[in-house]
VOSETOR-652887 format. One record per atom (N, C-alpha, C): residue number from 0; residue in one letter; x negated, z, y negated. Coordinates in Angstrom, 3 decimals, decimal comma. Atoms other than C-alpha are relative to their C-alpha. Layout:
! VOSETOR-652887
<atom><num>NUM</num><residu>A</residu><xx>X</xx><zz>Z</zz><yy>Y</yy></atom>
...
! end
This chain:
! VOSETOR-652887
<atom><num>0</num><residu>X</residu><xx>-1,218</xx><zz>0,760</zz><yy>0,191</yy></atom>
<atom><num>0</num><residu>X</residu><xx>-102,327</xx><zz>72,711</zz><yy>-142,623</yy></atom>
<atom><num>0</num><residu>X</residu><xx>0,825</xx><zz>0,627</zz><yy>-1,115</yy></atom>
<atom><num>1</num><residu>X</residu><xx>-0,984</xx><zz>-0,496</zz><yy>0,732</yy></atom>
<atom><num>1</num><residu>X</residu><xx>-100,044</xx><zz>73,319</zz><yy>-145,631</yy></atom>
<atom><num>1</num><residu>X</residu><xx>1,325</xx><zz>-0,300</zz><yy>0,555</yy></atom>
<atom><num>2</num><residu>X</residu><xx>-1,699</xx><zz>-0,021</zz><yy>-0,215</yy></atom>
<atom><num>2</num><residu>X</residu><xx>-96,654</xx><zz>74,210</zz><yy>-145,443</yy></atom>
<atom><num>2</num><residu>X</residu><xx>0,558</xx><zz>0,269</zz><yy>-1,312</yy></atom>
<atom><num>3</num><residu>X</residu><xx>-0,612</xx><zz>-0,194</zz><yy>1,045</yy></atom>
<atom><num>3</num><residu>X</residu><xx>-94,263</xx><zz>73,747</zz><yy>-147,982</yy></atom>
<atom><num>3</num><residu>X</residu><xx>1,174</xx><zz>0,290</zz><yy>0,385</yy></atom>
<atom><num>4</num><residu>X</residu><xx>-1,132</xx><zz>-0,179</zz><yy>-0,128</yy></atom>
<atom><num>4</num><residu>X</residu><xx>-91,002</xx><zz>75,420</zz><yy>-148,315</yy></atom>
<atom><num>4</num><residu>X</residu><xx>1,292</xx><zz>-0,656</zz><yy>-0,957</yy></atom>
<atom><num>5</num><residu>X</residu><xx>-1,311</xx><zz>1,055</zz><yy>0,779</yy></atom>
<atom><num>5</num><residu>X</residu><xx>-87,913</xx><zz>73,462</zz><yy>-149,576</yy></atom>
<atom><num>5</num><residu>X</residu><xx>0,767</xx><zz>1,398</zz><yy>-0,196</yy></atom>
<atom><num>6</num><residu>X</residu><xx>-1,249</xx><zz>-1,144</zz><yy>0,941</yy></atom>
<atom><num>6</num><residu>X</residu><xx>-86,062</xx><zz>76,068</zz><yy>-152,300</yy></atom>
<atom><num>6</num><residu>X</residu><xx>1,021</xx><zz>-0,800</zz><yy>-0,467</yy></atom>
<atom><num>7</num><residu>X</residu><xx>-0,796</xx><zz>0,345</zz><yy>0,943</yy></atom>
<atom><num>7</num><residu>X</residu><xx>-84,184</xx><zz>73,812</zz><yy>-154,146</yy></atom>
<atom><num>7</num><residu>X</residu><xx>0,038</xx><zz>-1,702</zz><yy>0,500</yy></atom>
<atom><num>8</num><residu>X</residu><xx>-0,544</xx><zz>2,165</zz><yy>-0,167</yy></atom>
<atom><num>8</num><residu>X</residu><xx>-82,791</xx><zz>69,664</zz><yy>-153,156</yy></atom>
<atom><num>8</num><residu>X</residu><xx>1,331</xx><zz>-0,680</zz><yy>-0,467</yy></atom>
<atom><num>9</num><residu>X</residu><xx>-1,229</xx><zz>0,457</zz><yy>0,438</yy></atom>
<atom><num>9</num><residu>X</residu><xx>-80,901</xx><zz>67,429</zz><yy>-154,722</yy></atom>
<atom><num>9</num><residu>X</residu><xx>0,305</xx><zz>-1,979</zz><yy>0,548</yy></atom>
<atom><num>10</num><residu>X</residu><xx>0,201</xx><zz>1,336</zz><yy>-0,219</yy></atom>
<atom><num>10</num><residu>X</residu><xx>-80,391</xx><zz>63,965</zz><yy>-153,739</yy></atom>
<atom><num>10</num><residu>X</residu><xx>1,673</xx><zz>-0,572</zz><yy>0,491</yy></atom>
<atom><num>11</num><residu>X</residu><xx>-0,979</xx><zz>1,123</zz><yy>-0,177</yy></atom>
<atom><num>11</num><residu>X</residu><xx>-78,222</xx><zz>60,671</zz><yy>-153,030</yy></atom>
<atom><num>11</num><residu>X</residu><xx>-0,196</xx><zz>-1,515</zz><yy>0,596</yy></atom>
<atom><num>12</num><residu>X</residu><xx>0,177</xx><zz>1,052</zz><yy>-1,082</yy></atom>
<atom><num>12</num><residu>X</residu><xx>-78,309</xx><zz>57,377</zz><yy>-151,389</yy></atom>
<atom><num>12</num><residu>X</residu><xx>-1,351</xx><zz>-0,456</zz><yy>-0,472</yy></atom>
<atom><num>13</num><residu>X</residu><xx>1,189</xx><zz>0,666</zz><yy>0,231</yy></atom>
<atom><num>13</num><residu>X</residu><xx>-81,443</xx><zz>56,327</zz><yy>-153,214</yy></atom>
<atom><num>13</num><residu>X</residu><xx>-0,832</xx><zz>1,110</zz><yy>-0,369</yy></atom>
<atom><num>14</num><residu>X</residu><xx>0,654</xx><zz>-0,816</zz><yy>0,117</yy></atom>
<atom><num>14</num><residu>X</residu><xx>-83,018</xx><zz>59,176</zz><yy>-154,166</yy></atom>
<atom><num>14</num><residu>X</residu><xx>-0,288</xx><zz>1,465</zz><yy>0,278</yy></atom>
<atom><num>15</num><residu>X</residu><xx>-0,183</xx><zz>-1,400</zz><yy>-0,523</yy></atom>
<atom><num>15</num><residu>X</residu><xx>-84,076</xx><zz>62,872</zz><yy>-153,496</yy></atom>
<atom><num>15</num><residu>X</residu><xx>-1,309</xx><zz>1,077</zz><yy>-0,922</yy></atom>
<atom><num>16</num><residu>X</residu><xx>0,946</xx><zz>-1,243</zz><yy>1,411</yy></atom>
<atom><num>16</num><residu>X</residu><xx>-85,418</xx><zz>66,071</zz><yy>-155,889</yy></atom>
<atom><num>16</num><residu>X</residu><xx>-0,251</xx><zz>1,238</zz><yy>0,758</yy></atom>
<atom><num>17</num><residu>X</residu><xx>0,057</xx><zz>-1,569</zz><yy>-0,719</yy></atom>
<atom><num>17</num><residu>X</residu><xx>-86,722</xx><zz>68,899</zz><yy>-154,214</yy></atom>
<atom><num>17</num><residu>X</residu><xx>-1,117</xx><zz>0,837</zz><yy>-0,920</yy></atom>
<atom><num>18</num><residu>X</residu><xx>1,392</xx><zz>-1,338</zz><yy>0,512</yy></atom>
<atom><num>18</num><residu>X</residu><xx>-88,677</xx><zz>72,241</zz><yy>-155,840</yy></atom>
<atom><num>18</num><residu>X</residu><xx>-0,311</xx><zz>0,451</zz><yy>1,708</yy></atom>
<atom><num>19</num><residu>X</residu><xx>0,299</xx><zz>-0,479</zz><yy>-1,320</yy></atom>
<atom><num>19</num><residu>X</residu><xx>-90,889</xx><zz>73,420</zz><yy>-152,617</yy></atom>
<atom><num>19</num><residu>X</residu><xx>-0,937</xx><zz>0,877</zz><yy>-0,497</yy></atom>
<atom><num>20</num><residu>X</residu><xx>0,783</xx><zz>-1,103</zz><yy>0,461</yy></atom>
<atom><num>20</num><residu>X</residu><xx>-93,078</xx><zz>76,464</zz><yy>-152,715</yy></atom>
<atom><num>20</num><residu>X</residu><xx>-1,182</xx><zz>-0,203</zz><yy>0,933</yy></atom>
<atom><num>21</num><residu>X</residu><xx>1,061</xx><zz>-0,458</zz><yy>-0,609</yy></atom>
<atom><num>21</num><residu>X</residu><xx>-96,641</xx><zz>76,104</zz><yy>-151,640</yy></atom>
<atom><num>21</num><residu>X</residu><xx>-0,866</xx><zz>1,273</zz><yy>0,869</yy></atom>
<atom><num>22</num><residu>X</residu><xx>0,569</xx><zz>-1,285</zz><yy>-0,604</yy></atom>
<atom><num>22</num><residu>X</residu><xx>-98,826</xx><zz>78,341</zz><yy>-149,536</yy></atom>
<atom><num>22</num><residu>X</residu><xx>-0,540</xx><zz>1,157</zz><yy>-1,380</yy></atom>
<atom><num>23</num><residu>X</residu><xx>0,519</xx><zz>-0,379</zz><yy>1,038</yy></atom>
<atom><num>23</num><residu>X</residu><xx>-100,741</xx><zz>79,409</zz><yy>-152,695</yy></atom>
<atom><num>23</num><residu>X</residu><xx>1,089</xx><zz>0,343</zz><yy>-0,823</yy></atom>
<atom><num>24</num><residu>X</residu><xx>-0,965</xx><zz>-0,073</zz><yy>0,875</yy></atom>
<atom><num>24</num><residu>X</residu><xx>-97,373</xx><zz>80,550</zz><yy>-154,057</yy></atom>
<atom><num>24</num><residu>X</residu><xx>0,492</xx><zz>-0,897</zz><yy>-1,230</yy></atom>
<atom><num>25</num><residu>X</residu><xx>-0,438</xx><zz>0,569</zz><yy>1,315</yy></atom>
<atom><num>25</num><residu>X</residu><xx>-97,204</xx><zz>77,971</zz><yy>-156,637</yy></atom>
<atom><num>25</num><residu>X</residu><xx>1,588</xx><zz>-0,892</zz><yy>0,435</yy></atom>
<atom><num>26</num><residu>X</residu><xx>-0,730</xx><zz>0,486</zz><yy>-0,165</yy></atom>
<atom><num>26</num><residu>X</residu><xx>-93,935</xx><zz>75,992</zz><yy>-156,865</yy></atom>
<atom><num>26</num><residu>X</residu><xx>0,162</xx><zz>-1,687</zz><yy>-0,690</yy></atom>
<atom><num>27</num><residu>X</residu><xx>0,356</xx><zz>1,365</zz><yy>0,005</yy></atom>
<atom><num>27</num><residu>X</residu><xx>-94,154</xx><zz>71,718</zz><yy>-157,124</yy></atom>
<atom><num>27</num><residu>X</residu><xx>1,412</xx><zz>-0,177</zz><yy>0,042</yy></atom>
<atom><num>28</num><residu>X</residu><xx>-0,611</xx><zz>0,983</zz><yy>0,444</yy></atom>
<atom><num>28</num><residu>X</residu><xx>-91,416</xx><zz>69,881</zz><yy>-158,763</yy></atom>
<atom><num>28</num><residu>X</residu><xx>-0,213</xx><zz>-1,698</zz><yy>0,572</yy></atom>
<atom><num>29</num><residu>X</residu><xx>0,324</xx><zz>1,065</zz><yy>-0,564</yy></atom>
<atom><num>29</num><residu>X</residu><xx>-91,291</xx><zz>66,538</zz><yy>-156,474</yy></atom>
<atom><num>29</num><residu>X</residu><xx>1,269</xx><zz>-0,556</zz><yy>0,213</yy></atom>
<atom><num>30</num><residu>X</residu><xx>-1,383</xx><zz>0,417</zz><yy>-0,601</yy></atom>
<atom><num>30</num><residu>X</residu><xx>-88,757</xx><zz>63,650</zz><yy>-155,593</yy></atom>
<atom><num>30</num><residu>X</residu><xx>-0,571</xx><zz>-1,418</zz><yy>0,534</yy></atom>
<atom><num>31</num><residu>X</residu><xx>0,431</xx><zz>1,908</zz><yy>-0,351</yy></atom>
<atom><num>31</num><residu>X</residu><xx>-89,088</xx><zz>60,059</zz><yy>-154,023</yy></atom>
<atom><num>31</num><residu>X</residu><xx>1,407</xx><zz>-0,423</zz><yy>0,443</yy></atom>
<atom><num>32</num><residu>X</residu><xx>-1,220</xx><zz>1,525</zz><yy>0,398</yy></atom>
<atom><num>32</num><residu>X</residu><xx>-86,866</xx><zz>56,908</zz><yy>-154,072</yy></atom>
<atom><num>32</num><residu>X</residu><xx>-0,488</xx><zz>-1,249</zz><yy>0,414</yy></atom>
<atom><num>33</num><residu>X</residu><xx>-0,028</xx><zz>1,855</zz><yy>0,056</yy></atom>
<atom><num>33</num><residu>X</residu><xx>-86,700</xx><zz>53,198</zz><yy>-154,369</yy></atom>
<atom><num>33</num><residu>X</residu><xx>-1,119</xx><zz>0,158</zz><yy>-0,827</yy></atom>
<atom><num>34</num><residu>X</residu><xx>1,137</xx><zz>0,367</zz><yy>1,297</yy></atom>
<atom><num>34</num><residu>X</residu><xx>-88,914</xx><zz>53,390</zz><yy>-157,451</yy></atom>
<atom><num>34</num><residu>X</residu><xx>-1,528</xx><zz>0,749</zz><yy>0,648</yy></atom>
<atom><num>35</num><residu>X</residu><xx>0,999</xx><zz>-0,082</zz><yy>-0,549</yy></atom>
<atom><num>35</num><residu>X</residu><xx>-91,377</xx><zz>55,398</zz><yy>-155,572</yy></atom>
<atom><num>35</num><residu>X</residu><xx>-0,683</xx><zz>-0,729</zz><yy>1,012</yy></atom>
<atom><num>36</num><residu>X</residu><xx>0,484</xx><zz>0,965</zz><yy>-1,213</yy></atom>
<atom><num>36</num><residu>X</residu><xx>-91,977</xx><zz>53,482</zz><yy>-152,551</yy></atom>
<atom><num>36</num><residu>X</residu><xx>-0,626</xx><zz>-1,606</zz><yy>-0,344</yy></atom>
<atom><num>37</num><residu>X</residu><xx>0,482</xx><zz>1,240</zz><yy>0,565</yy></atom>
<atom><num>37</num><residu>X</residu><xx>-94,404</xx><zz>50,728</zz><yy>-152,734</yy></atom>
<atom><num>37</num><residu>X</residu><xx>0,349</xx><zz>-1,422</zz><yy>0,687</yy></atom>
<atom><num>38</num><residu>X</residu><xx>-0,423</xx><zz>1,066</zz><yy>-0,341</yy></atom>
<atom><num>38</num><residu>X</residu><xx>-93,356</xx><zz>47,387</zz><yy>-152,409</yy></atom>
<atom><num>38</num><residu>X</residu><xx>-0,200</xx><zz>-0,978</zz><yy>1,834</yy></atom>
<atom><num>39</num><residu>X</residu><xx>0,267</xx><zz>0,061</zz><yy>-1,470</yy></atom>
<atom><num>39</num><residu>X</residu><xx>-94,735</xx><zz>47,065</zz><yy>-149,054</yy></atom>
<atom><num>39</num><residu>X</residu><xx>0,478</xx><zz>0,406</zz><yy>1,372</yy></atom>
<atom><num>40</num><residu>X</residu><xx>-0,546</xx><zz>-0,375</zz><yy>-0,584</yy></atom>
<atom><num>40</num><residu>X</residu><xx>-93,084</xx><zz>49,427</zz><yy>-147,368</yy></atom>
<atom><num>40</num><residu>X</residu><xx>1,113</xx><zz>0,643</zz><yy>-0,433</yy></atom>
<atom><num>41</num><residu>X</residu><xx>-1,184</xx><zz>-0,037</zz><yy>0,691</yy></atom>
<atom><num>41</num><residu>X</residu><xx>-89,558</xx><zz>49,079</zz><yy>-148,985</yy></atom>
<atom><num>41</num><residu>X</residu><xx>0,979</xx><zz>0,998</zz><yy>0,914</yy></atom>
<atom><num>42</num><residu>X</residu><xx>-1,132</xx><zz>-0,534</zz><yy>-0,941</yy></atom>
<atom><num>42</num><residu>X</residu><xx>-87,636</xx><zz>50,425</zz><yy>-145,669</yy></atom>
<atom><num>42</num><residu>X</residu><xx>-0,727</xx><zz>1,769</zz><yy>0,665</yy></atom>
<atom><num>43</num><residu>X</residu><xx>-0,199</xx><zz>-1,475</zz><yy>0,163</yy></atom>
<atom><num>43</num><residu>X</residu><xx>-89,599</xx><zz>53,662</zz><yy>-145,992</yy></atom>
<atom><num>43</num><residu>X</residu><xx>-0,463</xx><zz>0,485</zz><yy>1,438</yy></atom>
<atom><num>44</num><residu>X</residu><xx>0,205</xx><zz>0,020</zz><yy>-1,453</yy></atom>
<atom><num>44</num><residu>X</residu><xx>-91,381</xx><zz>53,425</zz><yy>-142,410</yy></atom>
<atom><num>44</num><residu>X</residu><xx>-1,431</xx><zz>0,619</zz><yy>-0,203</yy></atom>
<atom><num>45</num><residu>X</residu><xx>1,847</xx><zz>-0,966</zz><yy>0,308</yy></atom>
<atom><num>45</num><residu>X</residu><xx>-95,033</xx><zz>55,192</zz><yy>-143,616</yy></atom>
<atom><num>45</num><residu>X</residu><xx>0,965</xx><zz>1,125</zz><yy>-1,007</yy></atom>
<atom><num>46</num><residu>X</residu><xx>-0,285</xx><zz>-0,870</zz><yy>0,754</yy></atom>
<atom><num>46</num><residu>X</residu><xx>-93,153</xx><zz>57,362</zz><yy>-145,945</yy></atom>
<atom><num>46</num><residu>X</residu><xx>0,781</xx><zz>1,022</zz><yy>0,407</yy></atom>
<atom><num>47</num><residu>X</residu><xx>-0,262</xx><zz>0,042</zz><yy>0,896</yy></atom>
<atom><num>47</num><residu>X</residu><xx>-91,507</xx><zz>59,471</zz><yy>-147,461</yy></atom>
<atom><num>47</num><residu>X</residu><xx>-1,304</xx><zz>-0,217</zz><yy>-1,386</yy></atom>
<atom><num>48</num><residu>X</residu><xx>0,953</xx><zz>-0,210</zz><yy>0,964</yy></atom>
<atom><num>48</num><residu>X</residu><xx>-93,512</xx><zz>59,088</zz><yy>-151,143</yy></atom>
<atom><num>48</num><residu>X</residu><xx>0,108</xx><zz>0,649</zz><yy>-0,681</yy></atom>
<atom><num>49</num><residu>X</residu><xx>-0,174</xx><zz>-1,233</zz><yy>1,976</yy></atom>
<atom><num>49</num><residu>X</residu><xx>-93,209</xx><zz>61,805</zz><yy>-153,735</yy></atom>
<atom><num>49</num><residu>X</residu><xx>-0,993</xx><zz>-0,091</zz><yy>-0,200</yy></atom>
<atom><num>50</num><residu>X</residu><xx>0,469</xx><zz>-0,147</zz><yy>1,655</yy></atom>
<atom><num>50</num><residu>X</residu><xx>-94,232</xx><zz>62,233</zz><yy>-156,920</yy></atom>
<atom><num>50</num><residu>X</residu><xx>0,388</xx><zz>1,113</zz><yy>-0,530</yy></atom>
<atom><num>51</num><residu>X</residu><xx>-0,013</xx><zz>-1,065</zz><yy>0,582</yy></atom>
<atom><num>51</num><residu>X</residu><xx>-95,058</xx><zz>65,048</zz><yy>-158,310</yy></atom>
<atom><num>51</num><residu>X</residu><xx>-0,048</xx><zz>0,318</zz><yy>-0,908</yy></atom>
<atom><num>52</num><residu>X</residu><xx>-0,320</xx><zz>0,006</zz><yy>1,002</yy></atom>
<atom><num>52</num><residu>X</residu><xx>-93,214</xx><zz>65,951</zz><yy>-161,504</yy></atom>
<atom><num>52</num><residu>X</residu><xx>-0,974</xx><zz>1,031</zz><yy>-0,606</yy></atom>
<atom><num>53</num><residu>X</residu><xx>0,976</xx><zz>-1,152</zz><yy>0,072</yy></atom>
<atom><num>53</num><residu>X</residu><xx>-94,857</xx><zz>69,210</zz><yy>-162,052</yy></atom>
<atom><num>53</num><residu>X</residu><xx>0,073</xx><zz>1,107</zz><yy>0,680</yy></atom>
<atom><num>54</num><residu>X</residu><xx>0,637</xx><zz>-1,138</zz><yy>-0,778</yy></atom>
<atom><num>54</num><residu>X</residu><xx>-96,488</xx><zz>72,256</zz><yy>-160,549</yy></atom>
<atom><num>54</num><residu>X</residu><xx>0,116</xx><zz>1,418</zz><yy>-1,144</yy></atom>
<atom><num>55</num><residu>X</residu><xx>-0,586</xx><zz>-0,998</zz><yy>0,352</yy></atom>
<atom><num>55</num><residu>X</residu><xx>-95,165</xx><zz>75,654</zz><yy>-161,730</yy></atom>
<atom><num>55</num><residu>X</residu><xx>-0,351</xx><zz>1,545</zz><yy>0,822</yy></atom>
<atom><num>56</num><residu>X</residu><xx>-0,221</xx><zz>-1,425</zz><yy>-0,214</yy></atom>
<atom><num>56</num><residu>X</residu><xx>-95,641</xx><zz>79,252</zz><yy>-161,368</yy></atom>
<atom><num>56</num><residu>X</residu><xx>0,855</xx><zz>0,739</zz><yy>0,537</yy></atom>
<atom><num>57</num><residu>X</residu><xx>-1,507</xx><zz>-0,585</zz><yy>-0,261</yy></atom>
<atom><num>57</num><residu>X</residu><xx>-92,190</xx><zz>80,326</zz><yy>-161,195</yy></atom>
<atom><num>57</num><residu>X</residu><xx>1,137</xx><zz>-0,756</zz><yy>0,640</yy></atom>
<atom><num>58</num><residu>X</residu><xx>-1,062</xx><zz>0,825</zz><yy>-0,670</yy></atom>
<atom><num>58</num><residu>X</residu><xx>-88,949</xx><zz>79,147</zz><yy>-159,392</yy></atom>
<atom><num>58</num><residu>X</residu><xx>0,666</xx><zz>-0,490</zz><yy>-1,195</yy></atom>
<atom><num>59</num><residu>X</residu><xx>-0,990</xx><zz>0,242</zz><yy>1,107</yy></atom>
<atom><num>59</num><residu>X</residu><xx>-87,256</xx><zz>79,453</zz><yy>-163,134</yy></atom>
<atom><num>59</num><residu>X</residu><xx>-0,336</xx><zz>-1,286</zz><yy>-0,984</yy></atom>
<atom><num>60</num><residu>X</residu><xx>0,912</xx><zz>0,629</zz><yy>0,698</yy></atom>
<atom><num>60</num><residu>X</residu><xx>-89,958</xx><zz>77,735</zz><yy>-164,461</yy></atom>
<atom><num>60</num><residu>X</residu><xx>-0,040</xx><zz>-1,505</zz><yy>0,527</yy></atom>
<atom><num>61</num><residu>X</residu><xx>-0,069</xx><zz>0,884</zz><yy>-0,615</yy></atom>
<atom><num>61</num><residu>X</residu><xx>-89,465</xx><zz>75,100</zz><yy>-162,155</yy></atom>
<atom><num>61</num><residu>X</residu><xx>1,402</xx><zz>-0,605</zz><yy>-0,169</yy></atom>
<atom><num>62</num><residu>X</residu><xx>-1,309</xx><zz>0,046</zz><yy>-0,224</yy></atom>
<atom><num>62</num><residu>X</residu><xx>-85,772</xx><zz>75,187</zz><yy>-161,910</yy></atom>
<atom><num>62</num><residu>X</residu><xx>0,423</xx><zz>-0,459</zz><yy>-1,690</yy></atom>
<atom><num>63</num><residu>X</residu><xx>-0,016</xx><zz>0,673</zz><yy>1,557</yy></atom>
<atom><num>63</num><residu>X</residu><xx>-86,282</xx><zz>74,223</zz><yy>-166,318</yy></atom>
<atom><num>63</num><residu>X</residu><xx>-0,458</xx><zz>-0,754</zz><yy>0,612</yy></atom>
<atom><num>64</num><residu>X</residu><xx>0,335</xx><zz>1,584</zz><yy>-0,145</yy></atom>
<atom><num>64</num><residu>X</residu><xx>-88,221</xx><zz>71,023</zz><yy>-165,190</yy></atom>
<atom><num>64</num><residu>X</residu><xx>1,251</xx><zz>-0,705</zz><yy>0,257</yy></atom>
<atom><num>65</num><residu>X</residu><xx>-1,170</xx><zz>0,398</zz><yy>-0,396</yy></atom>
<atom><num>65</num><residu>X</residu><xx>-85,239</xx><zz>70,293</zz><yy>-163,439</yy></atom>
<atom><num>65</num><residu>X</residu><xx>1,008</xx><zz>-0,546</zz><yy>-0,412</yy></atom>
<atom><num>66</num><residu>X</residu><xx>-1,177</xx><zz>0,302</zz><yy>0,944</yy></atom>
<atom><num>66</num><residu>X</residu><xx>-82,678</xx><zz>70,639</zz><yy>-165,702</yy></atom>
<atom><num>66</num><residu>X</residu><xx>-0,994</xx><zz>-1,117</zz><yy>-1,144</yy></atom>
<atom><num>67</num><residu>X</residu><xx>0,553</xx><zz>0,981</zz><yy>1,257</yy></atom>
<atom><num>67</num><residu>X</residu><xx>-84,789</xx><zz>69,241</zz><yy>-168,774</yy></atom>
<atom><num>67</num><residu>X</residu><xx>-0,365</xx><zz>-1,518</zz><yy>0,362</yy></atom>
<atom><num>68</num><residu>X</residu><xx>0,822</xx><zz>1,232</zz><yy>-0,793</yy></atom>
<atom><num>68</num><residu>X</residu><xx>-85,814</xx><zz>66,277</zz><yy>-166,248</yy></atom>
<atom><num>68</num><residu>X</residu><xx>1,470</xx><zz>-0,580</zz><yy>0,031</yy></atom>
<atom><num>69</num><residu>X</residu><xx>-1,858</xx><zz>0,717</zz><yy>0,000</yy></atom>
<atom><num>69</num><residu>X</residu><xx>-81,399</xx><zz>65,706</zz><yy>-166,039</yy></atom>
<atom><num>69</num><residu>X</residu><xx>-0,228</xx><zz>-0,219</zz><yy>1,033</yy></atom>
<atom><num>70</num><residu>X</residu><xx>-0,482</xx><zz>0,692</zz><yy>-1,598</yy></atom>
<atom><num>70</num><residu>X</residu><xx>-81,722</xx><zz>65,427</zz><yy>-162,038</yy></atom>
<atom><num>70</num><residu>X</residu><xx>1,654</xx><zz>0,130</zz><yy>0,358</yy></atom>
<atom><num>71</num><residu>X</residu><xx>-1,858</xx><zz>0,189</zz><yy>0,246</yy></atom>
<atom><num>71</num><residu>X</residu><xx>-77,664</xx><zz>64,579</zz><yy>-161,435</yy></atom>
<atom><num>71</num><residu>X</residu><xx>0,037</xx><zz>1,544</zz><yy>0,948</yy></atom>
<atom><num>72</num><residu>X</residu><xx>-0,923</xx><zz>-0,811</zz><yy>-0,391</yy></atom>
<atom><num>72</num><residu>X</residu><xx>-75,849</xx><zz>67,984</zz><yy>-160,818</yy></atom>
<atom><num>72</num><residu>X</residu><xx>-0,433</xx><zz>1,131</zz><yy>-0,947</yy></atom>
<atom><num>73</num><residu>X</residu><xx>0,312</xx><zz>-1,175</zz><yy>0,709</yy></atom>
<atom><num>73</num><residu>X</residu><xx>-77,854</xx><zz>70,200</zz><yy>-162,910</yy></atom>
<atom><num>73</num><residu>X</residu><xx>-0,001</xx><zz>0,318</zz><yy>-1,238</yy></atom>
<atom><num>74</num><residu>X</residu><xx>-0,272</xx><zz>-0,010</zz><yy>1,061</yy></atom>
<atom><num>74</num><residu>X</residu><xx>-76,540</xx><zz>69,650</zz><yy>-166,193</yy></atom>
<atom><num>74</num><residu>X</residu><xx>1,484</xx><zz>0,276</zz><yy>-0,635</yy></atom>
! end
């Protein structure tokens, strides 16, 4: 079973940004929304869906996707 740890979240009524840290130490840039969720299941009842921006080494390294990506608060 993986476990991921939630370091870093940002979110708002439609959407949500989290960095989480894998078992394998790596750290995954992910968020899901409206735009993620497929048209089928709009109200989000099989989900959540992330999308995974990118996969990172570092928290800092991650924590640049972030910013350079403009998720609202980190600019």
């Amino acid at each position: 079973m993986k476990v991921l740890k939630v370091l870093f979240e940002v979110s708002n009524e439609m959407w949500t940004g989290q960095i989480v840290q894998r078992d394998d130490g790596k750290y995954v840039v992910r968020h899901e929304g409206v735009l993620t969720c497929p048209a089928w299941d709009r109200a989000g009842i099989n989900g959540p869906y992330w999308k995974t921006v990118a996969v990172c080494d570092t928290f800092d390294e991650a924590m640049t996707v972030v910013i350079d990506d403009g998720w609202p608060g980190t600019k």
